[in-house]
C-alpha positions as CSV (number, residue, x, y, z in Angstrom):
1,X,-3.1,-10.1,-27.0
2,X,1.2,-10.3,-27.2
3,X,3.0,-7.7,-25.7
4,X,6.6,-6.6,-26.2
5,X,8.4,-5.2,-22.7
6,X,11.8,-3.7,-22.4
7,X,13.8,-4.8,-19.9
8,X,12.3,-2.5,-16.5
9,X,9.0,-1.7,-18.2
10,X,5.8,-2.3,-16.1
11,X,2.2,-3.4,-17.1
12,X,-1.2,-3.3,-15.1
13,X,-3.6,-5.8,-16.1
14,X,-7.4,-5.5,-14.6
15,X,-8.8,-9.0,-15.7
16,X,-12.5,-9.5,-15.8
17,X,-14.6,-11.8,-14.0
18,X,-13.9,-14.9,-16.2
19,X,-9.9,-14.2,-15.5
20,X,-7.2,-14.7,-18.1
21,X,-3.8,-16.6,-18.4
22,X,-0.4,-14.8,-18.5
23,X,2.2,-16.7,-20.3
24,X,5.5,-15.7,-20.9
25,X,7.0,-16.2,-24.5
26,X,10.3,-14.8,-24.2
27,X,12.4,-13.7,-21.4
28,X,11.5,-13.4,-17.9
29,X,8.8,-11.0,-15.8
30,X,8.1,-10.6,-12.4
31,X,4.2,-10.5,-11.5
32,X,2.2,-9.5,-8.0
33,X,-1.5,-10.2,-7.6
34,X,-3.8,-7.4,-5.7
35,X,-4.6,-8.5,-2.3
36,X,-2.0,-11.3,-2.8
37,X,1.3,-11.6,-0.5
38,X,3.5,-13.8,-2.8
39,X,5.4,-12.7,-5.7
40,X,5.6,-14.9,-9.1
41,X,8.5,-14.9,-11.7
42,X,7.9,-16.4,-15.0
43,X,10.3,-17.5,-17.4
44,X,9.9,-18.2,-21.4
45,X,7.3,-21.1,-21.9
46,X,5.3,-20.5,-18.0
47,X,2.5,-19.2,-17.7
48,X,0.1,-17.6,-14.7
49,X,-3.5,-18.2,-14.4
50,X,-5.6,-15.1,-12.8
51,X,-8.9,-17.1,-12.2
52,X,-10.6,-14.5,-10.4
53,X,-11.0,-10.7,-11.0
54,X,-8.1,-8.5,-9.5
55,X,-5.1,-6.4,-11.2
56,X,-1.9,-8.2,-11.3
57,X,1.2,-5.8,-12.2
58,X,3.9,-7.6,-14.5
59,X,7.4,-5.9,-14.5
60,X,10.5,-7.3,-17.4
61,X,13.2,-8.5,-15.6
62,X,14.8,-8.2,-19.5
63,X,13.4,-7.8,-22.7
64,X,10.0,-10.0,-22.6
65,X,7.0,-11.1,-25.0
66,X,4.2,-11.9,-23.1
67,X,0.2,-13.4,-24.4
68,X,-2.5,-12.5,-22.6
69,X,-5.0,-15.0,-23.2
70,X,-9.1,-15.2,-22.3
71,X,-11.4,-18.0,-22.2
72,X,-14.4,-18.7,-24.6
73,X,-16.5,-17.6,-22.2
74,X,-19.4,-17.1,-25.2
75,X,-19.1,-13.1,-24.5
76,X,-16.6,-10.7,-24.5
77,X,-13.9,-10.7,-22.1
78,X,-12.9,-7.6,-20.8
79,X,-9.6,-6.4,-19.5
80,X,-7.8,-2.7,-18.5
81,X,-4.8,-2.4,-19.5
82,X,-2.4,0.4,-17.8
83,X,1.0,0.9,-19.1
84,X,4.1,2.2,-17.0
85,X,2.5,2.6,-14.1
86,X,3.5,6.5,-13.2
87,X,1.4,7.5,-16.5
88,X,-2.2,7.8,-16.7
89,X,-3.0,6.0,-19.8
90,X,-5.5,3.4,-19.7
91,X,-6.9,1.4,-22.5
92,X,-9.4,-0.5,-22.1
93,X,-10.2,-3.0,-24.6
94,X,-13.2,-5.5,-25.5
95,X,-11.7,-9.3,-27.0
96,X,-14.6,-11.6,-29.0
């Protein structure tokens, strides 16, 4: 899944148990994992693996594109996403 952040906007990610992989395609985004004391900046071409289940919460520090990537795990991997994170829109989506 690619998304497209404006410079400022926030994103929640919920990654199931088989985890994910951030990368960063274009600009730069600051990222913070739940239960996690260090903070991780990404810029175009890195990437961020979540290997366990957790939210991580991925702010643009300007304009960004960022993949969202799963493993094959032979099921579907599951993920929530929550956009700006004062409003109470969550999508959750199945990937195959």
């Amino acid at each position: 899944m690619d998304y497209l952040l404006k410079r400022g906007e926030t994103i929640a990610v919920t990654a199931g148990p088989e985890g994910c992989s951030l990368r960063t395609d274009r600009g730069s985004v600051w990222l913070t994992r739940y239960d996690d004391p260090r903070d991780y900046f990404l810029k175009p071409g890195e990437a961020f693996a979540v290997r366990a289940p957790g939210a991580v919460v991925i702010e643009a520090l300007e304009d960004a594109a960022i993949s969202l990537e799963y493993p094959g795990a032979g099921r579907p991997a599951r993920a929530t996403i929550q956009v700006g994170l004062g409003i109470p829109s969550l999508i959750a989506m199945e990937l195959h």
